[in-house]
PyMOL Python script that loads the backbone (N, CA, C, O; Angstrom):
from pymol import cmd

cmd.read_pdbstr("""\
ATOM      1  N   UNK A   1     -23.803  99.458 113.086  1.00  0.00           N
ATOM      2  CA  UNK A   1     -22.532  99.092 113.658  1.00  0.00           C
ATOM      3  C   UNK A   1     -22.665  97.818 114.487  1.00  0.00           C
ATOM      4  O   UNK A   1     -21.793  96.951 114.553  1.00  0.00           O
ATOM      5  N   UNK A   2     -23.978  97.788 115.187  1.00  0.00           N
ATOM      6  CA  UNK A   2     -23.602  96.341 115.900  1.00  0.00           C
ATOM      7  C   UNK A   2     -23.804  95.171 115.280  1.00  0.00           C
ATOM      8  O   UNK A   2     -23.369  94.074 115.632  1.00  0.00           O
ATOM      9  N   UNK A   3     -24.863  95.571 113.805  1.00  0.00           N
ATOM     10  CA  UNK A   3     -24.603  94.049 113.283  1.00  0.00           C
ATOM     11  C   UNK A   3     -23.130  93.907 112.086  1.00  0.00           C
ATOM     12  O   UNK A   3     -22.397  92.998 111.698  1.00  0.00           O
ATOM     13  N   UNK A   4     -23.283  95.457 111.829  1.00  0.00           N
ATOM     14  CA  UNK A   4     -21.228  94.521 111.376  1.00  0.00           C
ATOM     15  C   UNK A   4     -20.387  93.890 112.478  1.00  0.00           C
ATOM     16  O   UNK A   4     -19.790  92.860 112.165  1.00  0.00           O
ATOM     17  N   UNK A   5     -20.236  94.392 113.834  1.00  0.00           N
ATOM     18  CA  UNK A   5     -19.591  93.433 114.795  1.00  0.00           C
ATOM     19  C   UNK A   5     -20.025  92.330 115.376  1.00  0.00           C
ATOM     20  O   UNK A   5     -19.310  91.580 116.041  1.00  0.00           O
ATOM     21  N   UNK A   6     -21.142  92.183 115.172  1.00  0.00           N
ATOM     22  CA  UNK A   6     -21.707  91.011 115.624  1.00  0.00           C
ATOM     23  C   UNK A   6     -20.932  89.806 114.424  1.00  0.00           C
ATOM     24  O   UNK A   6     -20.117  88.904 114.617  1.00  0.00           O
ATOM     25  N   UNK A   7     -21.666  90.325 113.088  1.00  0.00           N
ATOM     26  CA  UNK A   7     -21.252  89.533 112.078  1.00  0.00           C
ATOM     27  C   UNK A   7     -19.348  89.552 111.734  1.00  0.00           C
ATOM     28  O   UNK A   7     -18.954  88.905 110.764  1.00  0.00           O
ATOM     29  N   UNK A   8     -18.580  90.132 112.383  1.00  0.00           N
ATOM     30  CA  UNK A   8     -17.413  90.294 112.445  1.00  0.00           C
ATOM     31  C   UNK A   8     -16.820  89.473 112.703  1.00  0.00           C
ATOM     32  O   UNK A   8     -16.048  88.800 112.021  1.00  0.00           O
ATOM     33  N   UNK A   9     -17.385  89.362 114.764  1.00  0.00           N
ATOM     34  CA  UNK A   9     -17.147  88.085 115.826  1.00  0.00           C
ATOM     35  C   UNK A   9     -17.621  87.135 115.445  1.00  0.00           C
ATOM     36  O   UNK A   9     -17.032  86.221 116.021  1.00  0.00           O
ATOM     37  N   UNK A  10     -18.564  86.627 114.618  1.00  0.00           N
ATOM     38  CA  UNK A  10     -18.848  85.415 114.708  1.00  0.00           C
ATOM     39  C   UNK A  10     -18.384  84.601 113.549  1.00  0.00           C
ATOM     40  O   UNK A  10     -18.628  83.396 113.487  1.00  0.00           O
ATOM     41  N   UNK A  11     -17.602  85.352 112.470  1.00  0.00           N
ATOM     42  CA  UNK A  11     -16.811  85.156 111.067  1.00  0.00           C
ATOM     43  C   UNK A  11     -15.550  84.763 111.525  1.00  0.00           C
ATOM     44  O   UNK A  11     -14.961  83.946 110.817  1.00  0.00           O
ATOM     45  N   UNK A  12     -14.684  85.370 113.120  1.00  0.00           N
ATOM     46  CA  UNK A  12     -13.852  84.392 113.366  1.00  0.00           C
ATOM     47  C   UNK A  12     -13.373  82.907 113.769  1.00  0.00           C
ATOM     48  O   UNK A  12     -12.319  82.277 113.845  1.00  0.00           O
ATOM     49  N   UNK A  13     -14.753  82.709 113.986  1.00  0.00           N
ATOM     50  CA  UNK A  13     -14.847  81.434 114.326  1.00  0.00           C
ATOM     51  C   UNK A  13     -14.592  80.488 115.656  1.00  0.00           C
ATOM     52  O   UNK A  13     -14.355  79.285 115.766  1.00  0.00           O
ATOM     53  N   UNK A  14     -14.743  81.544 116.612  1.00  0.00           N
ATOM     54  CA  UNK A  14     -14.210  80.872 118.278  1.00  0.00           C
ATOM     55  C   UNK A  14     -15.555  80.209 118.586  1.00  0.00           C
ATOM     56  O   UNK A  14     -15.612  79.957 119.790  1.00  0.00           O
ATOM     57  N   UNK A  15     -16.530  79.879 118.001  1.00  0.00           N
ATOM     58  CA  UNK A  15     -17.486  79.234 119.037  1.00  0.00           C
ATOM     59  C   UNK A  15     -18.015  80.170 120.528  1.00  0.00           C
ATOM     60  O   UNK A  15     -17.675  81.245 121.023  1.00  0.00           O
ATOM     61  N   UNK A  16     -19.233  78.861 120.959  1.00  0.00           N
ATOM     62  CA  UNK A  16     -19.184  79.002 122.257  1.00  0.00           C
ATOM     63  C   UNK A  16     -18.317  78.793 123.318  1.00  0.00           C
ATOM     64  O   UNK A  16     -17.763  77.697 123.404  1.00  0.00           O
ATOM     65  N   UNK A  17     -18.108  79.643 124.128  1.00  0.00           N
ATOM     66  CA  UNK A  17     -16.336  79.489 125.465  1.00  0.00           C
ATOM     67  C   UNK A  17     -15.484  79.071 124.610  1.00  0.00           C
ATOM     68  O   UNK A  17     -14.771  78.097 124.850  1.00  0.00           O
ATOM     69  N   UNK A  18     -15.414  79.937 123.162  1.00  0.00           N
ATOM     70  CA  UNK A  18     -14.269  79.036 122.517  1.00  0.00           C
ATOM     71  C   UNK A  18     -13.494  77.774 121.992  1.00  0.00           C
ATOM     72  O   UNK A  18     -12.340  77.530 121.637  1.00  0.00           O
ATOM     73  N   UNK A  19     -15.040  76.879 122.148  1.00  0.00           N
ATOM     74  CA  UNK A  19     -14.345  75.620 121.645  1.00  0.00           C
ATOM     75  C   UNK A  19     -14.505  75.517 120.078  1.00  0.00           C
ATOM     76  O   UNK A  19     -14.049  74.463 119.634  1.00  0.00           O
ATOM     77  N   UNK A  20     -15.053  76.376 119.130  1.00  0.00           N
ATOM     78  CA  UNK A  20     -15.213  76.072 118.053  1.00  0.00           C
ATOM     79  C   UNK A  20     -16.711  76.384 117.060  1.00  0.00           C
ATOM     80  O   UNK A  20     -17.571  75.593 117.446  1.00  0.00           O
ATOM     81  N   UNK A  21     -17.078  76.997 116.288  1.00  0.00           N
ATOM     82  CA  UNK A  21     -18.338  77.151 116.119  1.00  0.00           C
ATOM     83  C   UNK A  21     -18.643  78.234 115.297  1.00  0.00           C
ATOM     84  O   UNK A  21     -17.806  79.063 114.939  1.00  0.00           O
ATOM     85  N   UNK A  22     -20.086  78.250 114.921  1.00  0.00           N
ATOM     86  CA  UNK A  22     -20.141  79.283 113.442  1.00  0.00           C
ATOM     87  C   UNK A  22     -20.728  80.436 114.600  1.00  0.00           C
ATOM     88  O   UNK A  22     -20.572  81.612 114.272  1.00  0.00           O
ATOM     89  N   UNK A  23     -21.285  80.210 115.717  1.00  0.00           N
ATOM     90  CA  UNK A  23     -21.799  81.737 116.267  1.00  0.00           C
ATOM     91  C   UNK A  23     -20.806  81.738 117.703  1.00  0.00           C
ATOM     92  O   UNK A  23     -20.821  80.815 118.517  1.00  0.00           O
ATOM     93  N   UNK A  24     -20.133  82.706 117.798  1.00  0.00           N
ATOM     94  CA  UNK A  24     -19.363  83.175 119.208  1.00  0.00           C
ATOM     95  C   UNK A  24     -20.355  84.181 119.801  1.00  0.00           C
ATOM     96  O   UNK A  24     -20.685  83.925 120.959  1.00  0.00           O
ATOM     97  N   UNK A  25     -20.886  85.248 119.259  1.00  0.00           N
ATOM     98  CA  UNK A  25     -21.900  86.011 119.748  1.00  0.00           C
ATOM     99  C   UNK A  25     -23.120  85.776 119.925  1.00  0.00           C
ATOM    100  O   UNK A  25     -23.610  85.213 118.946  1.00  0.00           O
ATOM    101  N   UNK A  26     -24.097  86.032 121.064  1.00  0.00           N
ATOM    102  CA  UNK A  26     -25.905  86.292 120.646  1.00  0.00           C
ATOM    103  C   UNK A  26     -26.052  87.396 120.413  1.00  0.00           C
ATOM    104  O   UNK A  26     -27.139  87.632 119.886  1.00  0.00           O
ATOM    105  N   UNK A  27     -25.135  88.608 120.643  1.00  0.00           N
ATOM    106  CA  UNK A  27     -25.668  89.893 119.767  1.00  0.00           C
ATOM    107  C   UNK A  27     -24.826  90.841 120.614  1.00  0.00           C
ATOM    108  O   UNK A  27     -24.483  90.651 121.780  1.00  0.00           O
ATOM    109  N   UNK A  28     -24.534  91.943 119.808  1.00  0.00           N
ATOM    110  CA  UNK A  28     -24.126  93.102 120.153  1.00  0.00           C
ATOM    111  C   UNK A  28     -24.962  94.454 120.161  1.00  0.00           C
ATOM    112  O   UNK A  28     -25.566  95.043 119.264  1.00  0.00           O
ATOM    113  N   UNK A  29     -24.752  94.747 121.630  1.00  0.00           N
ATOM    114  CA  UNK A  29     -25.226  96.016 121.931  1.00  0.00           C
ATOM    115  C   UNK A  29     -24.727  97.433 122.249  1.00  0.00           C
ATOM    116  O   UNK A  29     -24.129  97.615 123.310  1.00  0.00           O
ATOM    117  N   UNK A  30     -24.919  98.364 121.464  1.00  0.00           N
ATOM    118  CA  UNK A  30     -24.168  99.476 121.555  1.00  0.00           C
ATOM    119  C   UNK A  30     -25.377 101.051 122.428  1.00  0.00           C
ATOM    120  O   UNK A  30     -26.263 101.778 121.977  1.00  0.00           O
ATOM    121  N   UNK A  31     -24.815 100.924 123.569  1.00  0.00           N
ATOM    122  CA  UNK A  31     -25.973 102.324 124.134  1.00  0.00           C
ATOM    123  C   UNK A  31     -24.740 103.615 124.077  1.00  0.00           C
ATOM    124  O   UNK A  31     -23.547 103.333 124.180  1.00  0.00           O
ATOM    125  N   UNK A  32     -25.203 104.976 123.907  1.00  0.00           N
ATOM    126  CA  UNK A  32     -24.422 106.058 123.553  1.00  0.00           C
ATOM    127  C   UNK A  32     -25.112 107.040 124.321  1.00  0.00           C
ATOM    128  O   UNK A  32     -26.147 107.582 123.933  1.00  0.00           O
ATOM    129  N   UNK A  33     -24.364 107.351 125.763  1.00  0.00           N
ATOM    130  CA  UNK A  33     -25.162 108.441 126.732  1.00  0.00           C
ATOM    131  C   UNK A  33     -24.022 109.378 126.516  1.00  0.00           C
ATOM    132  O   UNK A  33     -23.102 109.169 125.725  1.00  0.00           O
ATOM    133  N   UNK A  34     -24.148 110.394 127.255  1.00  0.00           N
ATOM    134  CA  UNK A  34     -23.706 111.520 127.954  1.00  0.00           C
ATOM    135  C   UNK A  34     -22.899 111.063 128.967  1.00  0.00           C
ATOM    136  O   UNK A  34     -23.588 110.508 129.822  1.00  0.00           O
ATOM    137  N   UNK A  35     -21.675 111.062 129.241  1.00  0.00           N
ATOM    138  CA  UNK A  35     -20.626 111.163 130.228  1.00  0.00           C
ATOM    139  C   UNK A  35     -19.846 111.762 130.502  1.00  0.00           C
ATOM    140  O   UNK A  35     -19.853 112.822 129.876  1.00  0.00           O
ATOM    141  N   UNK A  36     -18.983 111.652 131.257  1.00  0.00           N
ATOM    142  CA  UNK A  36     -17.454 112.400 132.021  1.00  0.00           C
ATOM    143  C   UNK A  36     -16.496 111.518 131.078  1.00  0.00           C
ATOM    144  O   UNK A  36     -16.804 110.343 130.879  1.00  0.00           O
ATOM    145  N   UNK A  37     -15.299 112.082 130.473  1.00  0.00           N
ATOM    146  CA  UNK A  37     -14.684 111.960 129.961  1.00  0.00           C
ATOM    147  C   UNK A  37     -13.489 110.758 130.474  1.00  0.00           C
ATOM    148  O   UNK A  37     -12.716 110.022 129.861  1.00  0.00           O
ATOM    149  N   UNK A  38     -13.839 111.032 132.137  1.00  0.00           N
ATOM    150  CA  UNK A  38     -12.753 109.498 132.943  1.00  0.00           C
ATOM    151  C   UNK A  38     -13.458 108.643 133.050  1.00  0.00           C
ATOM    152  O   UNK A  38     -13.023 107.624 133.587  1.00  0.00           O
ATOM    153  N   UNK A  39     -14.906 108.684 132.570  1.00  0.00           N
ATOM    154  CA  UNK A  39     -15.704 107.360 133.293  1.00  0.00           C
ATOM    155  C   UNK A  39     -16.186 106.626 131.699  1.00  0.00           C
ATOM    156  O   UNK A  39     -17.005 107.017 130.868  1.00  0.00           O
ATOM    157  N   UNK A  40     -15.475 105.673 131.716  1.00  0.00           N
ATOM    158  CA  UNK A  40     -16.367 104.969 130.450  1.00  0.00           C
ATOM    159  C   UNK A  40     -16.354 103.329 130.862  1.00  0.00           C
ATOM    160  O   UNK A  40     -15.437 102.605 131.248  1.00  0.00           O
ATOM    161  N   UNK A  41     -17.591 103.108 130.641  1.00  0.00           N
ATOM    162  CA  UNK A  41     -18.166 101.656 130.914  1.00  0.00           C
ATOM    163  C   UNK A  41     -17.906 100.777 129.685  1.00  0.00           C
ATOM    164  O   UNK A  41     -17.903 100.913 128.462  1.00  0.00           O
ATOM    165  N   UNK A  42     -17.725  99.975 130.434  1.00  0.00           N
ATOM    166  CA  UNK A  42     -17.805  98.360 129.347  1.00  0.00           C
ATOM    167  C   UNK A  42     -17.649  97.039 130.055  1.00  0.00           C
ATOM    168  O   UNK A  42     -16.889  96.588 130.912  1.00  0.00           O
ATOM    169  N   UNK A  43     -18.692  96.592 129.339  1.00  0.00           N
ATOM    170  CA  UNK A  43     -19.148  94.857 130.246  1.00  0.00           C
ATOM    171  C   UNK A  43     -18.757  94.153 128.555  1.00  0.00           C
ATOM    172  O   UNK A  43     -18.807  94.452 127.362  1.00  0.00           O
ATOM    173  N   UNK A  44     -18.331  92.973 129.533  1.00  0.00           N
ATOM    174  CA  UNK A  44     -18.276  92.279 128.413  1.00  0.00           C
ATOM    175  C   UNK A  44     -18.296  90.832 129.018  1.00  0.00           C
ATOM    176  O   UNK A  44     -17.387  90.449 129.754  1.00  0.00           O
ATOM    177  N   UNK A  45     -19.476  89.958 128.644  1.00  0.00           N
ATOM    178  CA  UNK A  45     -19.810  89.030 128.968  1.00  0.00           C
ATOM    179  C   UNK A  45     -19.491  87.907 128.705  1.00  0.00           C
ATOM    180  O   UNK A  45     -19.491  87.766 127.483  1.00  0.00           O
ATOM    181  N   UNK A  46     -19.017  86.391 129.589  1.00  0.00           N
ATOM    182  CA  UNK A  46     -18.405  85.441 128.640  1.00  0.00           C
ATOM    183  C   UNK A  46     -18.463  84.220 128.852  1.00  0.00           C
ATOM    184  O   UNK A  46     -17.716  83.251 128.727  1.00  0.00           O
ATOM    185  N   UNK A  47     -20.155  84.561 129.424  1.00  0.00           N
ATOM    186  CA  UNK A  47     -20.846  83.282 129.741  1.00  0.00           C
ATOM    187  C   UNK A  47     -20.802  82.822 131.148  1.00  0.00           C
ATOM    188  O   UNK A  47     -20.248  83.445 132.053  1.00  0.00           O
ATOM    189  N   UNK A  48     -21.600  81.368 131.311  1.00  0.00           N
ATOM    190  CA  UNK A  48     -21.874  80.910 132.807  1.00  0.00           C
ATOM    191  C   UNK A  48     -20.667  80.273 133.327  1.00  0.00           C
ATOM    192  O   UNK A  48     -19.744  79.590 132.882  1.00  0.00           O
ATOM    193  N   UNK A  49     -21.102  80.854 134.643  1.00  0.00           N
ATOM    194  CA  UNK A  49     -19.687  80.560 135.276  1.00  0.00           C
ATOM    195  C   UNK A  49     -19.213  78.436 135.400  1.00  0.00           C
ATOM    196  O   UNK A  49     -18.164  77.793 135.434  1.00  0.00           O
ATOM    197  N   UNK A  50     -20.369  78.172 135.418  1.00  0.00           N
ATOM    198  CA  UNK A  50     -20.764  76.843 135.036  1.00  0.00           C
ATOM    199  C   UNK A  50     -19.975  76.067 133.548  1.00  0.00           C
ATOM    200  O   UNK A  50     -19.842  74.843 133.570  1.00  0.00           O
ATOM    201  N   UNK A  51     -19.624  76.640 132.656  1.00  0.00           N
ATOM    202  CA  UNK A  51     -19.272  76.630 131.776  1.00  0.00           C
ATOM    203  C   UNK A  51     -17.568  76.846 131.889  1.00  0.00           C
ATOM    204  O   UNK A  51     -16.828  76.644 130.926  1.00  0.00           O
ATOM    205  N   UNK A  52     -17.314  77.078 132.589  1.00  0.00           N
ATOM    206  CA  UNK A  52     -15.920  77.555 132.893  1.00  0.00           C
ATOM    207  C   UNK A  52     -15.538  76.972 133.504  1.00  0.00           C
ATOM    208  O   UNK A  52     -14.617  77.587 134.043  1.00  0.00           O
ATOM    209  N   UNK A  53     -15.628  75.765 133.982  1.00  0.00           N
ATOM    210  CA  UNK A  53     -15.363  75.035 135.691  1.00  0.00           C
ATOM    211  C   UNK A  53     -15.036  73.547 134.675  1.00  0.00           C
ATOM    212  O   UNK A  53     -15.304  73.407 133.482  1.00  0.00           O
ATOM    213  N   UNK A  54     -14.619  72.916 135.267  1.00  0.00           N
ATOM    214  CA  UNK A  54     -13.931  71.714 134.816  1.00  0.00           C
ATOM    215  C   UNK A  54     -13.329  70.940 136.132  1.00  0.00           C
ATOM    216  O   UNK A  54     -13.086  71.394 137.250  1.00  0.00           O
ATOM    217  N   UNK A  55     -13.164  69.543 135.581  1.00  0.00           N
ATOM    218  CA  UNK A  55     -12.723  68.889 137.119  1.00  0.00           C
ATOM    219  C   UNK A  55     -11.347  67.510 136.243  1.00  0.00           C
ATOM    220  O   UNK A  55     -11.645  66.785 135.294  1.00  0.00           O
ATOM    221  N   UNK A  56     -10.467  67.527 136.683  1.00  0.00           N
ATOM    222  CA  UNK A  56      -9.502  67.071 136.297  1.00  0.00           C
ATOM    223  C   UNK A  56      -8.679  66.470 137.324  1.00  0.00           C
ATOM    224  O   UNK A  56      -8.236  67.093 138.289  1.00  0.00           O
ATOM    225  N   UNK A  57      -8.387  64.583 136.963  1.00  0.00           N
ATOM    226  CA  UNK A  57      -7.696  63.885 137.928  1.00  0.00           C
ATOM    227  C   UNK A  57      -6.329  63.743 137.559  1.00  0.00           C
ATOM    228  O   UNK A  57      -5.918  63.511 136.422  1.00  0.00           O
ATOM    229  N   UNK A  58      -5.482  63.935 138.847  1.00  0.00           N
ATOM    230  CA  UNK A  58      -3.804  63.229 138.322  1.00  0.00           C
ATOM    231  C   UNK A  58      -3.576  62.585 138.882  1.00  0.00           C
ATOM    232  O   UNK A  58      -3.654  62.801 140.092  1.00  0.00           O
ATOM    233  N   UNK A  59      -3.157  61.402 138.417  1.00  0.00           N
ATOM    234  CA  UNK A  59      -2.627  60.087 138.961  1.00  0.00           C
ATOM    235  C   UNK A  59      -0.935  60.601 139.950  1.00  0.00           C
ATOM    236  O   UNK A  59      -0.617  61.733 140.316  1.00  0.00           O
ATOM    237  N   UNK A  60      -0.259  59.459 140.110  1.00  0.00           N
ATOM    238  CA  UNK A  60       1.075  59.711 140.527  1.00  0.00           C
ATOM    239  C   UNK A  60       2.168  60.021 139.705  1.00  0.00           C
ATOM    240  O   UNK A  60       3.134  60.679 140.089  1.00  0.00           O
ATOM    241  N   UNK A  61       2.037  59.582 138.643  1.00  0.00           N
ATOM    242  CA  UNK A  61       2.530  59.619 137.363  1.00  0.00           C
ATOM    243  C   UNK A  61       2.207  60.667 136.682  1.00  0.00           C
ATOM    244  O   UNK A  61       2.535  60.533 135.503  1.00  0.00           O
ATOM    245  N   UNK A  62       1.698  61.671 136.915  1.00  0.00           N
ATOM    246  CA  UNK A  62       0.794  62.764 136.153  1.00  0.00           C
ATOM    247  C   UNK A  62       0.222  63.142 134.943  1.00  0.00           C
ATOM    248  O   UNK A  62       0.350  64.115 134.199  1.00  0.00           O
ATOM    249  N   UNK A  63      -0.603  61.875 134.933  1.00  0.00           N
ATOM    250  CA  UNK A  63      -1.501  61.143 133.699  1.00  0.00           C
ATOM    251  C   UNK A  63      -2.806  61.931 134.318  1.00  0.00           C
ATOM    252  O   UNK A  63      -3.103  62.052 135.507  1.00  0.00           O
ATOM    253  N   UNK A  64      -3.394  62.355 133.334  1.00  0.00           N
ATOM    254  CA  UNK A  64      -4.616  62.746 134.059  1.00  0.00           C
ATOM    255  C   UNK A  64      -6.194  62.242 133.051  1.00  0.00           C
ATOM    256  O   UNK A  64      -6.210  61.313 132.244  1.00  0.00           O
ATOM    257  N   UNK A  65      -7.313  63.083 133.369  1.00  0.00           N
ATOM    258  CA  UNK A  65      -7.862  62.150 133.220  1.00  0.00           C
ATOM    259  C   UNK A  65      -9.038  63.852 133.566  1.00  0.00           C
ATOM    260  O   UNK A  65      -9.103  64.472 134.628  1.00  0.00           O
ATOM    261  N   UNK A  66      -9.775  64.155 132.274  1.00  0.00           N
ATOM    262  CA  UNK A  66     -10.894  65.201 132.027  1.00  0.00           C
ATOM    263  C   UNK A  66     -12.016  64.719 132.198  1.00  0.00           C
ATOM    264  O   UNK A  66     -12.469  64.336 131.119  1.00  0.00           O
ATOM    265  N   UNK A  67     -12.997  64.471 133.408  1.00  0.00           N
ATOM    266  CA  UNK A  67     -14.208  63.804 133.365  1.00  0.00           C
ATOM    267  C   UNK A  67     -15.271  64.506 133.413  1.00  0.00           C
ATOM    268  O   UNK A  67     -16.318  64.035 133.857  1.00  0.00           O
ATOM    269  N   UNK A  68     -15.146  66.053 132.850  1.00  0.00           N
ATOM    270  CA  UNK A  68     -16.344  66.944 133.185  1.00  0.00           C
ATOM    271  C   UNK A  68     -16.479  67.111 131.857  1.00  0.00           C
ATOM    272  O   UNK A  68     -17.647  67.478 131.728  1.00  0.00           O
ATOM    273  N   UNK A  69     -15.931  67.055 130.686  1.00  0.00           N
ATOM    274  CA  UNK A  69     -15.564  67.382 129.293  1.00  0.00           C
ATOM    275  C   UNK A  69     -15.368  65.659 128.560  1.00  0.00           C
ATOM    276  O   UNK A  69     -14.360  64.952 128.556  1.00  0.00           O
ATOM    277  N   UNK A  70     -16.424  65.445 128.122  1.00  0.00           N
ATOM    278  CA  UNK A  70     -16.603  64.031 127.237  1.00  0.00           C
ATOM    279  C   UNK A  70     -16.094  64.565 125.750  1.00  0.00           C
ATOM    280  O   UNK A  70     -16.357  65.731 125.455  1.00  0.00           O
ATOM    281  N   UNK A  71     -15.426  63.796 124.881  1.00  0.00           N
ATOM    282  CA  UNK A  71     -14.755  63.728 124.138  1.00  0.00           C
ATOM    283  C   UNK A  71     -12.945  64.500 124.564  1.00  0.00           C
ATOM    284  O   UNK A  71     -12.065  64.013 123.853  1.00  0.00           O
ATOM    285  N   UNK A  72     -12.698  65.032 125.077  1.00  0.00           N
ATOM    286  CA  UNK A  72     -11.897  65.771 125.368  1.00  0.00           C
ATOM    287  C   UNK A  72     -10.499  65.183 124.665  1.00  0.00           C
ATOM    288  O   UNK A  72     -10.839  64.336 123.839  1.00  0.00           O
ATOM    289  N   UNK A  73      -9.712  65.264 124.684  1.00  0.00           N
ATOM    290  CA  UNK A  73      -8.375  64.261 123.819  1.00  0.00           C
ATOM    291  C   UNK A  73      -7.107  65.568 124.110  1.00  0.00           C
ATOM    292  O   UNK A  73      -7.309  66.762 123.889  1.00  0.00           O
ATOM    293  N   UNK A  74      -6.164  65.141 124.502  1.00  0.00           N
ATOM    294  CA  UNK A  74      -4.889  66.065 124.778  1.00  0.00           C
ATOM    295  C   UNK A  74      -3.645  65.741 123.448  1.00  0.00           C
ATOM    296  O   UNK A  74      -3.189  64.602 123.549  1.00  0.00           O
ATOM    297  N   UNK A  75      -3.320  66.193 122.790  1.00  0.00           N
ATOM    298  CA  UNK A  75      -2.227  66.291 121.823  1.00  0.00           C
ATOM    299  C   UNK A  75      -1.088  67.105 122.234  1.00  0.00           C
ATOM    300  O   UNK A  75      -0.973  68.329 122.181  1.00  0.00           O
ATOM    301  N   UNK A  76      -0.297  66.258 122.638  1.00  0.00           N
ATOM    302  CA  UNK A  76       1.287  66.651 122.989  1.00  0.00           C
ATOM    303  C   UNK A  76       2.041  67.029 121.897  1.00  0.00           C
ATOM    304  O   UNK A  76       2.165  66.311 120.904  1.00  0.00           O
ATOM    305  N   UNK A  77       2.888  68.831 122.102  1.00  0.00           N
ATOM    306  CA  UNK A  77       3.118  69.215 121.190  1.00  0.00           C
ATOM    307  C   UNK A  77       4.877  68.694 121.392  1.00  0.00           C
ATOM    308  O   UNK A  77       5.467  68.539 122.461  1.00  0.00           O
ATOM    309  N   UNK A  78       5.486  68.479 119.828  1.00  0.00           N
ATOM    310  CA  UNK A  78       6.622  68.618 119.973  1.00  0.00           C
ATOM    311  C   UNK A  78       7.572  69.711 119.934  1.00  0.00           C
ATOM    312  O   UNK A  78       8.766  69.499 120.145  1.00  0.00           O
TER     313      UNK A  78
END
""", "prot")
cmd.dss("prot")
cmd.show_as("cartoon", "prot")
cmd.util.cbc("prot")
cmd.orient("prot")
């Protein structure tokens, strides 16, 4: 079971943090204890917090300007 979901998640195609990519996962892990029926755990991990942080300038005009993210490009939808 965890390598059909592994191979599941990574057939959709989100990348790393979602920008795009053939692996979204490093692996899936499945542990199966004994519990209480109100208590069920789940972590789910989604990377460094480092990775998530971004720094973004706005002018007066509110032109801005992504300098933590090289290539970056904004497409205004109509």
């Amino acid at each position: 079971m965890e390598k059909l979901l592994e191979d599941g998640i990574n057939a959709i195609g989100l990348g790393p943090q979602g920008m795009g990519g053939n692996y979204s996962v490093m692996g899936v892990n499945i542990e199966n204890t004994a519990r209480h029926p109100s208590a069920i755990g789940v972590a789910v991990n989604v990377g460094c917090w480092s990775h998530r942080r971004g720094h973004i300038i706005f002018d007066k005009d509110l032109n801005f300007t992504v300098d933590t993210h090289t290539g970056f490009e904004y497409k205004e939808e109509n």
